[in-house]
N, C-alpha and C positions, 0 to 999 in steps of 0.2 A: 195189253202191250206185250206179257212175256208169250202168249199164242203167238203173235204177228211175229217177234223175234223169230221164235224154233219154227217157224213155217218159213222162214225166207233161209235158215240155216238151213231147212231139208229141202227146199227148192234149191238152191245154190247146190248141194252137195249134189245133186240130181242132175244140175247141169251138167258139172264140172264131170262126172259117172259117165254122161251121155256126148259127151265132147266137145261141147257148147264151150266159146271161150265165155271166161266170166272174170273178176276183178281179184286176186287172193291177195289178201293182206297175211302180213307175214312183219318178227322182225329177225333181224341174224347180226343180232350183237348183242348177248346176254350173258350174265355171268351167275353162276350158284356156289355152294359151298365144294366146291370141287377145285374150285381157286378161289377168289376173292370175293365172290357173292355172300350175303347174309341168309339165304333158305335154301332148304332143301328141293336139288333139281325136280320131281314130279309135283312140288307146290306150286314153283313158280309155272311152268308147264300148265297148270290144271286153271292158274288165274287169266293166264293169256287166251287160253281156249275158253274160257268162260268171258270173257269182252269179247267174243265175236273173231278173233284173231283164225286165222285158217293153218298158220304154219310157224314154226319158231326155230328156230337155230341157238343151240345154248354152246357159247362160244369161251370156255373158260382158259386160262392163261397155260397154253403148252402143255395141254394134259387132255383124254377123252376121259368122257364119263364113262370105264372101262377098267376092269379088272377090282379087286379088293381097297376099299379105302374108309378107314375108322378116323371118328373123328370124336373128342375128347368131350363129355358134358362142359367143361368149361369154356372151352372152347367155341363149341355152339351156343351157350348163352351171352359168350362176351360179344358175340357177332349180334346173332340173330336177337338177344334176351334173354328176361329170364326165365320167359312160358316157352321158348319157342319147342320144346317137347313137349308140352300137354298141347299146341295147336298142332302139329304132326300127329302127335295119336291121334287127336279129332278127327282130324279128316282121311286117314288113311287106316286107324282102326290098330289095336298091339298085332297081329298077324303080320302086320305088313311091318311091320317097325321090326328092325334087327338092334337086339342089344347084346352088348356083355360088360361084366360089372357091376358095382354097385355102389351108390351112392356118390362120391365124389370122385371115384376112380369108372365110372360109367361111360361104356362110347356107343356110339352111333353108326351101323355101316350104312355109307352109303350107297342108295339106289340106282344101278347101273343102268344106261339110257336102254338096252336091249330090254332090261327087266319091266320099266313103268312106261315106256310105248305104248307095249301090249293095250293096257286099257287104257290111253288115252287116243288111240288112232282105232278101238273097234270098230265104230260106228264108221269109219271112211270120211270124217268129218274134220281131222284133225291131223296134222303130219309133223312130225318131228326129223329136222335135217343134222343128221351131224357134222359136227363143223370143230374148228379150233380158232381162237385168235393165238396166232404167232405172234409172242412179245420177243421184241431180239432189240437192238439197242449199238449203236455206232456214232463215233465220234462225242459220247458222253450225253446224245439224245437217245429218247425212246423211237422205235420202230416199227408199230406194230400194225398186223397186216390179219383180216379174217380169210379162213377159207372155208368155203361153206361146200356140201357136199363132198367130204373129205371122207376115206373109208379107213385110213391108216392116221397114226398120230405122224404130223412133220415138225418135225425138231426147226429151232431157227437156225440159222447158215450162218449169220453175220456177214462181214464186209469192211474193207479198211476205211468206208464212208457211206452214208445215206444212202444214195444213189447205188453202190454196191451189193449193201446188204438187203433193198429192195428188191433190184435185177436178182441175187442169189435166189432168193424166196420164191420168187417168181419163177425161177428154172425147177427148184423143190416140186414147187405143186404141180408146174406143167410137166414132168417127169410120173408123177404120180399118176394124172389124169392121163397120160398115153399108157402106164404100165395095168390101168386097173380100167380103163375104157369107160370112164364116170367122166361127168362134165366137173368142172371145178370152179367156184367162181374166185377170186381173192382180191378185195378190197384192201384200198390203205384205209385206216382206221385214224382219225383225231391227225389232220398234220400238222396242227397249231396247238397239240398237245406237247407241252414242250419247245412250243415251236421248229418243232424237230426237221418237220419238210417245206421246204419254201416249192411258189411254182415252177420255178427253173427245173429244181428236182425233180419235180411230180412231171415236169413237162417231158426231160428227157427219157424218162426211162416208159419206152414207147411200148414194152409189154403190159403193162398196168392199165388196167381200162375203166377200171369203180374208184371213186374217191366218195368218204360220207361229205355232206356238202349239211348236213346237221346231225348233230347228235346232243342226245338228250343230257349228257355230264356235265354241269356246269360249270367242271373245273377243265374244260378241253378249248376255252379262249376261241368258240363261233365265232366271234365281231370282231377277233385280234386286239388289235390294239395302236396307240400312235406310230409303234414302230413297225408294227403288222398287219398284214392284209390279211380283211377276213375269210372264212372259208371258200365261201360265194367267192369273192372275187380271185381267189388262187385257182376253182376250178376255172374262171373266164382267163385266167391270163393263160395258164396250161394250157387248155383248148385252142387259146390265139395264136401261141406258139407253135404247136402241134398241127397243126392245120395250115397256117402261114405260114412255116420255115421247116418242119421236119416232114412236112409230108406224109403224116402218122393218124391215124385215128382218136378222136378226140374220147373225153373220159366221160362214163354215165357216172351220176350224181347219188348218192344212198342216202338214206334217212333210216337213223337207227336209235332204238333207248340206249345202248351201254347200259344195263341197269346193273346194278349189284346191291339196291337196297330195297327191301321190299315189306316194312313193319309201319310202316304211313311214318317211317322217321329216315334221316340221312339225306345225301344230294341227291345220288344216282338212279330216280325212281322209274317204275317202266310208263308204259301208256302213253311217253311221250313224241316217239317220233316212229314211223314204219315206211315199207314201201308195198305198192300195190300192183302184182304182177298180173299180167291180160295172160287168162294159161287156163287151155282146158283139159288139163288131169292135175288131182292134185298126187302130184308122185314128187319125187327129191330130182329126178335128174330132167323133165319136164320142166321145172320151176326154174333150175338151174342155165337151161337151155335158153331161157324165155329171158334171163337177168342179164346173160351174155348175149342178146339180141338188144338187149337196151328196150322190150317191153314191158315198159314201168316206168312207175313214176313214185316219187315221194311225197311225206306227207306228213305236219302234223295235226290235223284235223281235217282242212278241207277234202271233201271227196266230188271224184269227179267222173261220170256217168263216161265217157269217152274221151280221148285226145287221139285225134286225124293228121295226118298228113298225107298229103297228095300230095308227091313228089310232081306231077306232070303240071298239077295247078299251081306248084308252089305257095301253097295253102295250109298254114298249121291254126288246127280249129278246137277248142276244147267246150264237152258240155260238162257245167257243172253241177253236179247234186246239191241244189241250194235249199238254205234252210230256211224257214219261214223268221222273217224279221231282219236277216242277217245281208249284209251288200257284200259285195266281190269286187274288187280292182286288179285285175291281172297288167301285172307289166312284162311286157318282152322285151328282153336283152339279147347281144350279140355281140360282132364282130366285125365290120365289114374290111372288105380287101384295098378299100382306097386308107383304112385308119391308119395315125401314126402311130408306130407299134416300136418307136423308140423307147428308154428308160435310163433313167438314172441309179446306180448304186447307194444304197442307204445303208448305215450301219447303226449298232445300237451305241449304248452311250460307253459300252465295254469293248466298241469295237470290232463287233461282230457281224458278220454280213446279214442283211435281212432280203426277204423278199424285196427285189425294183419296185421301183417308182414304174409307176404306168402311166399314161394321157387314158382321159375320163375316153375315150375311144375305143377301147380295153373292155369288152363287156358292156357294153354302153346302150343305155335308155333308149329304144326303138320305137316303141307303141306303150301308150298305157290306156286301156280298155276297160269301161265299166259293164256290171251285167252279166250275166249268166251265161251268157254262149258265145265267149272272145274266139276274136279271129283274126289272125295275123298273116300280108299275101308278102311273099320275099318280090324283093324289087331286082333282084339277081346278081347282085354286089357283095351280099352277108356271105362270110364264111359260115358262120353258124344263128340258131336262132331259140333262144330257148324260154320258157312260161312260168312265174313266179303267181300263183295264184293268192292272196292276202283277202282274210276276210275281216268283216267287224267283229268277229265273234273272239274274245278273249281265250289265250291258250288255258284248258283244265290245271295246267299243272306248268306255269312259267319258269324258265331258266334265264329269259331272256327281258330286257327293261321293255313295258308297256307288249309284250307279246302277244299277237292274236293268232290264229290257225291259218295256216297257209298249206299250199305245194307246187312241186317241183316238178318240171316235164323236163327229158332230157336234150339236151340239143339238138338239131333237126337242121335240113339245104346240103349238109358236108359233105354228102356222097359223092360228087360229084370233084369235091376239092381233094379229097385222100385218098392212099393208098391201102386195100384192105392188104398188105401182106407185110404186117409187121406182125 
């Protein structure tokens, strides 16, 4: 089995070499001891490339992995343990370990991403993207936004409300990507973390184009709740709005761990959600390119050999990499331009506005398809149409009640209904 493994990693890396598109899985929302992560960044690095992962984004809070930073033995034990320095010597050897002090006054520097690259991208096998999550914070919620292929640290802007301080962020990075000619992507992160962004928010501010639509932290409220709409469904109202009323381009969907625990203990663990970009180099502003195309799709488990669209046929067709034992149910949802796209105002019991009330037309059940090779023909009416793949196969590692492996295709027909110049 490990033959077949590093034979399909050196054929893959040989494609991707030779220009051939092929599938790279990736995730770009992780955190290490450089903000609120439990290990040290080339650990967790060495574990994602070791499950097969092609590419990672370590995305820690308002800081790069860049310049001098000590970090106290007690400190990394009260995070990480209390071996977690005899497992860093293990595997990285005293040469590579930088200390000073002793005994209880003992620190740690940390390994700069320029510095532990080096050998984990020799082989061409492996890509490490720098990135930042921007935590900024308005009207007494959290804010936070990743930017992945980032070459400079961008401070958070803020804003006298949500919507403010996202648009700011947003001119930040695009400011950035014209001054330094790098692509940039910037995700909102967790909007029902906090319940911070409802989708009126996320709908108007028509420069934001990624919202994560799962993420792997159990405490970021996926399913919402009675007085919240869950993720899923804030991406389909956004999109409905967007599309029916502003005229705007609708938002691709991410799937990311958030991890920051990494000792087989705590919530935040990795392995549990990525996306898979169709990209033949693995280079950082390639990959980047390809995420801002909306080539990709999410995922936590199922994997899927191709997702087609034929715009001419109005034909969205997916093959999936099915696993022996295991069924498939793919449901496609949408929008269409005859639904009633009214709503009612809800508040919570403190008074507070929450995301509308929508009519089940909102995102709404279109096809549900068994089988390995779903295929879905637009009837010419859907704004949009997008592919929720559910297998039998229970999640490795659930955050979610009775969770099996699933993924996510981004919505598909819109072209035709929006405007690319926003």
């Amino acid at each position: 089995m490990r033959i077949f493994i590093v034979l399909l990693a050196v054929l893959g890396s040989a494609l991707v070499n030779a220009g051939e598109p092929v599938w790279l899985k990736g995730n770009i929302h992780t955190h290490s001891f450089w903000s609120d992560g439990n290990q040290f960044p080339e650990m967790i690095a060495s574990w994602y490339k070791e499950k097969g992962y092609d590419f990672l984004a370590l995305t820690d809070h308002n800081i790069l992995s860049q310049g001098e930073k000590w970090m106290s033995i007690t400190a990394l034990k009260s995070r990480g343990g209390p071996d977690i320095l005899e497992k860093y010597l293990e595997a990285f050897g005293k040469d590579w370990v930088i200390t000073r002090g002793e005994a209880d006054r003992l620190e740690v520097r940390l390994r700069t991403l320029e510095e532990f690259r080096e050998g984990l991208e020799k082989n061409d096998d492996f890509l490490m993207i720098q990135s930042e999550e921007i935590s900024d914070r308005s009207e007494g919620v959290p804010v936070h936004m990743n930017a992945t292929n980032i070459q400079e640290l961008i401070p958070p802007v803020g804003g006298a409300t949500v919507q403010e301080a996202m648009s700011n962020n947003l001119r930040a990075v695009a400011e950035q990507a014209r001054k330094t000619g790098k692509p940039i992507v910037l995700h909102l992160n967790h909007p029902n973390f906090g319940y911070a962004v409802t989708a009126e928010i996320l709908a108007a501010v028509v420069q934001e184009r990624f919202v994560e639509i799962y993420n792997g932290h159990p405490g970021v409220n996926v399913l919402g709740d009675e007085d919240h709409a869950s993720v899923e469904k804030i991406w389909d109202i956004a999109n409905t709005i967007r599309l029916a009323q502003l005229s705007a381009m609708p938002l691709f969907g991410i799937g990311t761990d958030d991890s920051h625990h990494y000792h087989g203990r705590g919530t935040s663990r990795p392995g549990r959600s990525w996306i898979m970009v169709r990209c033949s180099q693995l280079d950082a502003d390639v990959i980047t390119e390809k995420i801002s195309q909306g080539d990709f799709y999410s995922s936590s488990g199922v994997i899927l050999k191709d997702v087609i669209f034929n715009s001419k046929k109005g034909k969205l067709e997916l093959l999936i990499d099915a696993e022996e034992g295991v069924t498939y149910t793919t449901h496609f949802r949408g929008t269409t331009k005859t639904a009633d796209l009214s709503s009612k105002e809800k508040k919570t019991a403190n008074g507070k506005t929450v995301t509308r009330i929508y009519s089940e037309d909102v995102g709404a059940l279109l096809a549900t398809v068994s089988g390995n090779n779903p295929t879905y023909e637009l009837k010419g009416d859907e704004l949009y149409v997008r592919a929720i793949v559910t297998s039998s196969k229970p999640h490795v590692d659930p955050t979610l009640p009775q969770q099996t492996e699933q993924a996510w295709t981004q919505p598909v027909g819109w072209s035709d209904n929006s405007r690319r110049n926003r």
